[in-house]
C-alpha positions in Angstrom: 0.0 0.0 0.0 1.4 3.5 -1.0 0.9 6.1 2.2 0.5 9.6 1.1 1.5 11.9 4.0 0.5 15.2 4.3 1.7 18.7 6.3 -0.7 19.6 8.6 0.8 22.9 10.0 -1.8 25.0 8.7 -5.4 25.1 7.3 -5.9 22.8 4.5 -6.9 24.2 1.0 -10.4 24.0 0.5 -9.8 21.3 -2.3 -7.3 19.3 0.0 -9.8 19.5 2.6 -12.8 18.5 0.6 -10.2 15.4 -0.8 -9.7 14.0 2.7 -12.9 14.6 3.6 -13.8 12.2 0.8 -11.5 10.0 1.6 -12.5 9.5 5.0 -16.0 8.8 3.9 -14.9 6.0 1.3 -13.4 4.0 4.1 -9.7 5.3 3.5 -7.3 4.6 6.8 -6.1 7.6 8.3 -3.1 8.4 10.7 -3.7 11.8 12.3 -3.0 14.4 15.4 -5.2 15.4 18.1 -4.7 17.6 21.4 -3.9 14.4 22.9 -1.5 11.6 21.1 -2.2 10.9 17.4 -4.8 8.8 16.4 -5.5 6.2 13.8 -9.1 6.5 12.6 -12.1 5.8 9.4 -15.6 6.5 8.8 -17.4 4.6 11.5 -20.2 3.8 9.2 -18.4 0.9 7.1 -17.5 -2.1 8.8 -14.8 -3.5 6.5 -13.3 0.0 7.2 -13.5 -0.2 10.8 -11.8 -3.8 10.4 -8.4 -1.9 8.7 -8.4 -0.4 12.0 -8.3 -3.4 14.1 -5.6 -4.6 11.7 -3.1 -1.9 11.2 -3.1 -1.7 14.1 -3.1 -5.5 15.6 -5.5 -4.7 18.3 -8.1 -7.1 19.3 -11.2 -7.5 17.2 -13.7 -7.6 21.1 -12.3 -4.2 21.7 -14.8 -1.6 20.8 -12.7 1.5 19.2 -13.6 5.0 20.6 -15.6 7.2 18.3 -14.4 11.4 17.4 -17.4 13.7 16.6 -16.7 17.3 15.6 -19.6 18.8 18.4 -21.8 18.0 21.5 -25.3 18.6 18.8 -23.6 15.9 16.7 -22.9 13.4 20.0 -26.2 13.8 21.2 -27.3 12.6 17.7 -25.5 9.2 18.3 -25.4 9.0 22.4 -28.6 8.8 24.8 -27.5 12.4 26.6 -27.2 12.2 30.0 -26.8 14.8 32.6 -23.3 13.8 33.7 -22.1 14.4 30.0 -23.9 17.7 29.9 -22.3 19.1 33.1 -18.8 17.1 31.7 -18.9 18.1 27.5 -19.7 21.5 29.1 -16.7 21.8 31.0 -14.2 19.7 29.3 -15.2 19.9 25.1 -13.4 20.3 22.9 -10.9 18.5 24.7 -8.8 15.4 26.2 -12.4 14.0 28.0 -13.7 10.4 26.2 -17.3 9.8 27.3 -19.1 6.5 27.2 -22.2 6.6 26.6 -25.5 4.4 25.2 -26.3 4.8 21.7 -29.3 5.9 20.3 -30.8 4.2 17.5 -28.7 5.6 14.8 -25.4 5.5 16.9 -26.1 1.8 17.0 -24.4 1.5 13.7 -21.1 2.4 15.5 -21.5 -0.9 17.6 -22.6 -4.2 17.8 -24.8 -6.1 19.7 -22.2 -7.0 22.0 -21.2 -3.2 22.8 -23.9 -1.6 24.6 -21.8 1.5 24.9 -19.6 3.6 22.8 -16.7 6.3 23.7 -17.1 9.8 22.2 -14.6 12.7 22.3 -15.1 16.2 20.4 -11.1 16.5 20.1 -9.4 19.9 20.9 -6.9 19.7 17.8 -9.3 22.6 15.8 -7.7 21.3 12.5 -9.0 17.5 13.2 -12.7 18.8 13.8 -12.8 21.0 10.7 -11.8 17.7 8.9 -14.1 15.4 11.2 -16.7 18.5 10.2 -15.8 18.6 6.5 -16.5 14.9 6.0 -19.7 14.3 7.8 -19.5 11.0 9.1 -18.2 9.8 12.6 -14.5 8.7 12.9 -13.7 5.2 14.4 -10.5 5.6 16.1 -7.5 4.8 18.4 -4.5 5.4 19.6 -2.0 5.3 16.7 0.8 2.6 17.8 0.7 -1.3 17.4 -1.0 -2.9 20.5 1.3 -3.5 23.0 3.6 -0.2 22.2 3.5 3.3 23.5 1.0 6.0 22.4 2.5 8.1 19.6 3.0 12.1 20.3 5.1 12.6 17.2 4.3 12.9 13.4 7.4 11.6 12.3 7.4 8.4 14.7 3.9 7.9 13.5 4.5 8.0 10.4 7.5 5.8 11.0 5.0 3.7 12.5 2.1 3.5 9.7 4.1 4.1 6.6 2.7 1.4 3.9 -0.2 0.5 6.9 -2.5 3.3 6.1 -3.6 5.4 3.2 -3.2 8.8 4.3 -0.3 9.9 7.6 -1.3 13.8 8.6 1.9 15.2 10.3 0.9 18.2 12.6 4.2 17.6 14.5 3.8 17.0 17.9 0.9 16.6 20.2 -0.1 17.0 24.0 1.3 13.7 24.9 -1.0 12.2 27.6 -4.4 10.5 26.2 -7.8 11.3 26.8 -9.7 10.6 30.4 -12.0 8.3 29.9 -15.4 8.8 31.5 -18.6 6.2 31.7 -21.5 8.8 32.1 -23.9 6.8 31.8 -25.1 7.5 35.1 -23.3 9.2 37.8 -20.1 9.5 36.1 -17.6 6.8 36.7 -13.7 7.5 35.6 -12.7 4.8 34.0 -9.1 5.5 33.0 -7.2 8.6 34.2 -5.4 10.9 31.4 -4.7 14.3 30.6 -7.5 15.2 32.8 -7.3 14.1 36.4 -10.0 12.4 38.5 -10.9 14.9 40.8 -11.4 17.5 38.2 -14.2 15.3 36.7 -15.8 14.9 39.9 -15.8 18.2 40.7 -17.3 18.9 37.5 -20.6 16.2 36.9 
């Protein structure tokens, strides 16, 4: 597979933009930054896309991928709202706060029977949400590293990393470093794995 790797310093051209966008929506494999660590994402909406994920990456198929949005209207399109993540995506969104939440009917196409939940994050990175935006369709994502490795903050290492593994590597240079905090607000909110937002703050917060 020939990887196309593209500068992300700036604002895309409006014809790059509108070229990724498309991409994206055909099921293309991206490698990308957020505020956080970069990612490695797809439309959400096509499975055998979604499965490129699973094996770029070598993660395991029962492990339910995270999901990016570019707003809180669009999550409460595919996540039952709840207080907690109105008091939470308040506070915390755009930013390094995951949110686990039930789908609705339409997000169930981002899961499986299996899944009764899925994670949702409106990323900080402004870039990434005018792309998320610009292609109109959820991103399936993760952390972009093999399983077992380190989280990538770096757009060379990741590239390093994905080079001939996906179709399109967007270097933006280096991110925040520390991953998302992961919230089930379902109900009273639950932290379910401590990042670049600690505990308390949450708490304090819901």
């Amino acid at each position: 597979m020939k990887t196309r790797i593209v500068p992300l310093a700036t604002a895309p051209e409006p014809e790059l933009l509108r070229e990724l966008a498309g991409a994206l929506q055909q099921g293309r494999l991206f490698v990308f930054p957020t505020d956080t660590v970069y990612g490695l994402g797809t439309t959400g909406l096509i499975r055998a896309a979604v499965r490129r994920i699973y094996d770029a990456k070598g993660r395991d198929a029962m492990k339910p991928l995270p999901v990016l949005i570019h707003s809180t209207d669009e999550a409460r399109r595919w996540a039952e709202w709840t207080p907690a993540a109105e008091a939470l995506a308040r506070r915390f969104w755009p930013g390094a706060l995951t949110l686990v939440l039930r789908p609705t009917l339409e997000g169930r196409r981002l899961t499986t029977s299996e899944q009764p939940t899925v994670a949702f994050r409106v990323p900080g990175h402004p870039l990434l949400r005018e792309l998320i935006e610009a292609s109109g369709v959820p991103w399936a994502s993760t952390s972009a590293n093999r399983s077992g490795r380190p989280a990538i903050a770096d757009g060379a290492q990741a590239a390093a990393e994905f080079d001939g593994r996906a179709d399109f590597i967007l270097d933006g240079g280096r991110t925040g470093g520390l991953e998302s905090t992961v919230v089930d607000a379902t109900g009273s909110p639950r932290v379910l794995r401590e990042g670049a937002i600690p505990s308390a703050d949450i708490l304090r917060s819901a």
